[in-house]
C-alpha positions as CSV (number, residue, x, y, z in Angstrom):
1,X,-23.8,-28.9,-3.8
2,X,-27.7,-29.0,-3.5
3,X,-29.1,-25.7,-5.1
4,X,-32.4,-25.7,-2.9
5,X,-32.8,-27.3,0.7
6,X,-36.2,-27.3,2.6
7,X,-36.0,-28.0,6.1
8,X,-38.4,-29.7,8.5
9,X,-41.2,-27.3,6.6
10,X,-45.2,-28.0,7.4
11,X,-48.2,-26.3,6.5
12,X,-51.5,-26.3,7.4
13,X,-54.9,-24.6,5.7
14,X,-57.8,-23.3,8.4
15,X,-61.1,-23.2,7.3
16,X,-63.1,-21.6,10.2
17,X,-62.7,-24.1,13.0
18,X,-61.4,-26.9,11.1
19,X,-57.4,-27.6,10.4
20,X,-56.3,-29.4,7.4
21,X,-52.3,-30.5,8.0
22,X,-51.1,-30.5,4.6
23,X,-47.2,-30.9,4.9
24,X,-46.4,-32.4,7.9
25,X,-42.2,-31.5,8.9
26,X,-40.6,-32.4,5.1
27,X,-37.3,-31.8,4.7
28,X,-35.0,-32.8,0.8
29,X,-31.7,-31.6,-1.3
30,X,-32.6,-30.4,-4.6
31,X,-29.8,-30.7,-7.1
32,X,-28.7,-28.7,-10.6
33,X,-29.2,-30.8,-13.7
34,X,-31.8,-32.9,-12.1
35,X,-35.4,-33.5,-13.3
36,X,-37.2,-34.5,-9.9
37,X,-40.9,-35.4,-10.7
38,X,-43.0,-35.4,-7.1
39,X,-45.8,-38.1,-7.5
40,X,-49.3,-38.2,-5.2
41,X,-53.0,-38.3,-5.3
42,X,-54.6,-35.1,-4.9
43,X,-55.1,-34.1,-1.5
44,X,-51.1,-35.6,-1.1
45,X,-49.7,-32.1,-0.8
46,X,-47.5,-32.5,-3.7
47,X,-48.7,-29.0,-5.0
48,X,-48.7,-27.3,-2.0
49,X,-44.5,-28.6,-1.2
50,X,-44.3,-27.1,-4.7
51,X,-45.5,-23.5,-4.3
52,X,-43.3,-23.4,-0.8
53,X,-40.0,-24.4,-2.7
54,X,-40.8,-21.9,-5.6
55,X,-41.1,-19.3,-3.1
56,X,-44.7,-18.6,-3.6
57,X,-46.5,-19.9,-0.3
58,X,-44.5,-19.1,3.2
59,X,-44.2,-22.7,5.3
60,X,-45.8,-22.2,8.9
61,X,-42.3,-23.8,9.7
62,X,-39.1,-24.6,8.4
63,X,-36.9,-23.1,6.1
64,X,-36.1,-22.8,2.3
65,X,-32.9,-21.9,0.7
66,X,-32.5,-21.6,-2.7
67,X,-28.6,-20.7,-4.2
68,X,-27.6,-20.6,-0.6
69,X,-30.1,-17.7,0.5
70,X,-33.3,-18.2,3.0
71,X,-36.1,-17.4,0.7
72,X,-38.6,-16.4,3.9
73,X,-36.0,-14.1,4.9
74,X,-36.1,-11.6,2.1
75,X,-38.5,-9.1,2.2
76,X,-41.2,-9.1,-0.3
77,X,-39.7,-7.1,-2.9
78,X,-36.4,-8.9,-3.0
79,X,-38.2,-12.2,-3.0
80,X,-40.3,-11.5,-6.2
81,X,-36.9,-10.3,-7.6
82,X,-35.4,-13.4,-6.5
83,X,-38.3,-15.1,-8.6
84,X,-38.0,-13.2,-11.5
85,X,-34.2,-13.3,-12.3
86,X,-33.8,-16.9,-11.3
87,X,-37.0,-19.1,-11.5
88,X,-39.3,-20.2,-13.9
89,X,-42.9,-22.1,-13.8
90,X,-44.5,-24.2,-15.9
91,X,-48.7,-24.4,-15.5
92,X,-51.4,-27.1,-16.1
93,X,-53.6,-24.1,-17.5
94,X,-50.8,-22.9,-19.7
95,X,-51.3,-19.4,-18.8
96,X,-50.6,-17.8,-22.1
97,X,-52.6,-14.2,-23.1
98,X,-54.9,-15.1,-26.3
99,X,-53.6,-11.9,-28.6
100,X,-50.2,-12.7,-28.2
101,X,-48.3,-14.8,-30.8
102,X,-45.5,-17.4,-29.7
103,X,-42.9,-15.1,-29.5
104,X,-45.2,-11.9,-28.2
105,X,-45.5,-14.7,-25.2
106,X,-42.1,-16.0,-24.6
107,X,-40.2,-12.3,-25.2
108,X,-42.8,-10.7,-22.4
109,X,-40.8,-11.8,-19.1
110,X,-37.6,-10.6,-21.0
111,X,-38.4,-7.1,-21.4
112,X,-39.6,-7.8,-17.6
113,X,-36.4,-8.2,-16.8
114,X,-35.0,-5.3,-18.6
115,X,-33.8,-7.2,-22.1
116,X,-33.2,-4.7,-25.0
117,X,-36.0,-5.9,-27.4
118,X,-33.5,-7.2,-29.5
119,X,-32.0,-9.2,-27.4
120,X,-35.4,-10.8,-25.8
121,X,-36.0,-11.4,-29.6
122,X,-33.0,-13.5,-30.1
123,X,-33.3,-15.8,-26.9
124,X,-37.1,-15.5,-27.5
125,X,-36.7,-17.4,-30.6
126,X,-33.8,-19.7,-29.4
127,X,-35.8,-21.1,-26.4
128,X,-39.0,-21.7,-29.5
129,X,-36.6,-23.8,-31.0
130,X,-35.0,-25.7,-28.8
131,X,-38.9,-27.0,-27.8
132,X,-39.3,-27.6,-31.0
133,X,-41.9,-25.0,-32.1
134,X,-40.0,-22.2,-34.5
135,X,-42.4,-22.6,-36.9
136,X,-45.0,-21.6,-34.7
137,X,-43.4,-18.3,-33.6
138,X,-46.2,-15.9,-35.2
139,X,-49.3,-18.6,-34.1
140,X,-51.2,-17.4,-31.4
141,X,-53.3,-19.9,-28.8
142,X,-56.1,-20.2,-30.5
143,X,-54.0,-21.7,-33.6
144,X,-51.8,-24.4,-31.2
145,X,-52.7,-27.4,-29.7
146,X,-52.3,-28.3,-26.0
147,X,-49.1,-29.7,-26.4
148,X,-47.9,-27.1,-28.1
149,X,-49.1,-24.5,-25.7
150,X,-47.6,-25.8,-23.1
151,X,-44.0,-26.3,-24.7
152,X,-44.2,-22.3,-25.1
153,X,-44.8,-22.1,-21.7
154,X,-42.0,-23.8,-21.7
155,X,-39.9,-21.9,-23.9
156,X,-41.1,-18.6,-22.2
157,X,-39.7,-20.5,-18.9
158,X,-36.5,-21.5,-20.6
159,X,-35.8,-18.1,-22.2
160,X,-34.8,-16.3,-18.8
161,X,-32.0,-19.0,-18.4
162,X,-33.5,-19.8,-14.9
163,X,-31.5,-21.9,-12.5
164,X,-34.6,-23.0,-10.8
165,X,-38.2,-24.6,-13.0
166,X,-41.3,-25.5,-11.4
167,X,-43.9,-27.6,-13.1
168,X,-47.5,-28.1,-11.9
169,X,-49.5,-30.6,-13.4
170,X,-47.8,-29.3,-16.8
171,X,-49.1,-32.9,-18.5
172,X,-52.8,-33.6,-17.0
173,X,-54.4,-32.3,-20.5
174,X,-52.4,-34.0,-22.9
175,X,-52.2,-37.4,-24.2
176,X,-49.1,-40.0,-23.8
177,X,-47.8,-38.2,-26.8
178,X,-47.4,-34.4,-26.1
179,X,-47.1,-35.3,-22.6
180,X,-43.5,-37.3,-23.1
181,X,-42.5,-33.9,-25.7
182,X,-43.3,-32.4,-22.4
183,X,-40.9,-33.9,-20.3
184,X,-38.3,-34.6,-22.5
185,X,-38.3,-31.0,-22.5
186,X,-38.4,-29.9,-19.2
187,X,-35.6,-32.6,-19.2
188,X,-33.9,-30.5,-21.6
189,X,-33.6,-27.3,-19.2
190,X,-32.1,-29.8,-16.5
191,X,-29.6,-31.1,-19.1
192,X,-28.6,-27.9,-21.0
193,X,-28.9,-25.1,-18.9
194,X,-27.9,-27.0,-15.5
195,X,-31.5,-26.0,-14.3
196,X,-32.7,-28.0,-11.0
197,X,-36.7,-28.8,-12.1
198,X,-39.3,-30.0,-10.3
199,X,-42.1,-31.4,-11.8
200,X,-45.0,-32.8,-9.7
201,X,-48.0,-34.7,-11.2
202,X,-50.1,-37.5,-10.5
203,X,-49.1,-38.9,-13.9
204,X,-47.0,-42.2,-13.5
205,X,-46.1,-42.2,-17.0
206,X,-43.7,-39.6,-16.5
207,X,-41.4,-41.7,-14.2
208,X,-39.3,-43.3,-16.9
209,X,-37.9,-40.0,-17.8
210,X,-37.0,-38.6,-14.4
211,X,-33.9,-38.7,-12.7
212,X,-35.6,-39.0,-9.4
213,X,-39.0,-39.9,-8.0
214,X,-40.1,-38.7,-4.7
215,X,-44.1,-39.9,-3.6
216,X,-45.8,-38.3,-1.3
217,X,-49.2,-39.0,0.4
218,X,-50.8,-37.6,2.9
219,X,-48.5,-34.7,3.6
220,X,-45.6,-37.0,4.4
221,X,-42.8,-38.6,1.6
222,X,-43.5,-42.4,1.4
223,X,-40.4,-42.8,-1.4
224,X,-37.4,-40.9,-2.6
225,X,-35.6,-43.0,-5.1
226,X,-33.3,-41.8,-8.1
227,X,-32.4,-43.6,-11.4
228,X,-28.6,-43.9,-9.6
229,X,-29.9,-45.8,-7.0
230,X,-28.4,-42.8,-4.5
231,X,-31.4,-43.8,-2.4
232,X,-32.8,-46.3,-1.5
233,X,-35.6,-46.5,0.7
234,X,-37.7,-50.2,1.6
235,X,-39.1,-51.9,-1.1
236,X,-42.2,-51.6,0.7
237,X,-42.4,-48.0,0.9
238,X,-41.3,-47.7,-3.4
239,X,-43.9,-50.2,-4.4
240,X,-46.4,-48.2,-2.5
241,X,-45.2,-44.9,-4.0
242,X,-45.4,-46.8,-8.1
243,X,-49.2,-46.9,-7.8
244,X,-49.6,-43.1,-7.1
């Protein structure tokens, strides 16, 4: 069963008199273990379908569900609970606090969520070293490189178990080789923990590694193909979504 479902959602921005349609009436089935990496230029609305399915920016129409529940029919409070127990996001700016070490970072939405610190320690340290980076525990920022920030935003992500992951952009910064420790990792959470991610990016490198490929453009999906061959849109449209 899909574990997220937008309906017919569109959005549009107004900037004094002038109206930008950024989604125009999208609908898609997420599913659990599945790394889906949305690919578009900028302006494409790739970010835009991604704050909307995470819950954070309300569709002007439409519908998301997520684990069976409309999202934009909870009120406030229950939707930033909703976020909290069972979602996590991944950031091109990494979004880690400078004076915080590794494990300060990834241990922080733990206690959030009401972890005794011992426990937040444990799976703090168990998410750092299933991305690889136990060694780096006690480092703060200043003392990792890009790649390595971003797997312990990662790890922070991966620590609350979350059955939803949202990644923005998380590879624009690095080069060819933290950016494929990236995915494989984000990969990972699919794999292991039966997460459904979503990753969207302009970066066609990452398209080997996915399990499915959606391109969008212009507010509308041109492709939506997986490495099953499940669908299977015209060649046409798929050759137009590989140069993204």
């Amino acid at each position: 069963m899909p574990a997220l479902v937008a309906e017919a959602i569109s959005k549009t921005y107004t900037t004094g008199p002038i109206q930008t349609r950024v989604l125009q009436n999208i609908s898609l089935s997420l599913e659990p273990r599945e790394l889906t990496l949305v690919l578009g230029p900028s302006g494409s609305g790739k970010s835009t379908l991604l704050a909307i399915l995470s819950g954070l920016l309300k569709p002007d129409s439409g519908q998301v569900s997520a684990l069976g529940e409309d999202l934009w029919k909870k009120s406030r409070a229950d939707l930033e609970r909703f976020r909290l127990e069972h979602t996590g996001f991944v950031f091109q700016g990494f979004n880690l606090f400078p004076a915080l070490t590794a494990l300060e970072q990834v241990m922080l939405p733990l206690e959030y969520l009401g972890l005794p610190k011992h426990l937040a320690r444990n799976r703090a340290m168990a998410s750092l070293e299933e991305v690889g980076l136990f060694s780096r525990l006690n480092f703060r920022p200043i003392e990792l490189s890009g790649g390595e920030k971003q797997r312990i935003a990662i790890a922070r992500a991966l620590a609350k178990k979350p059955q939803f992951l949202f990644a923005d952009e998380p590879t624009s910064a690095l080069d060819s080789v933290n950016g494929k420790n990236v995915i494989d990792a984000l990969h990972r959470v699919a794999r292991s923990y039966g997460a459904t991610v979503v990753c969207v990016s302009h970066d066609t490198r990452l398209a080997v590694d996915a399990d499915r490929i959606i391109a969008m453009e212009d507010g509308r999906i041109l492709s939506d193909v997986t490495n099953g061959g499940r669908r299977a849109p015209p060649v046409a449209a798929v050759s137009a979504g590989a140069n993204l």
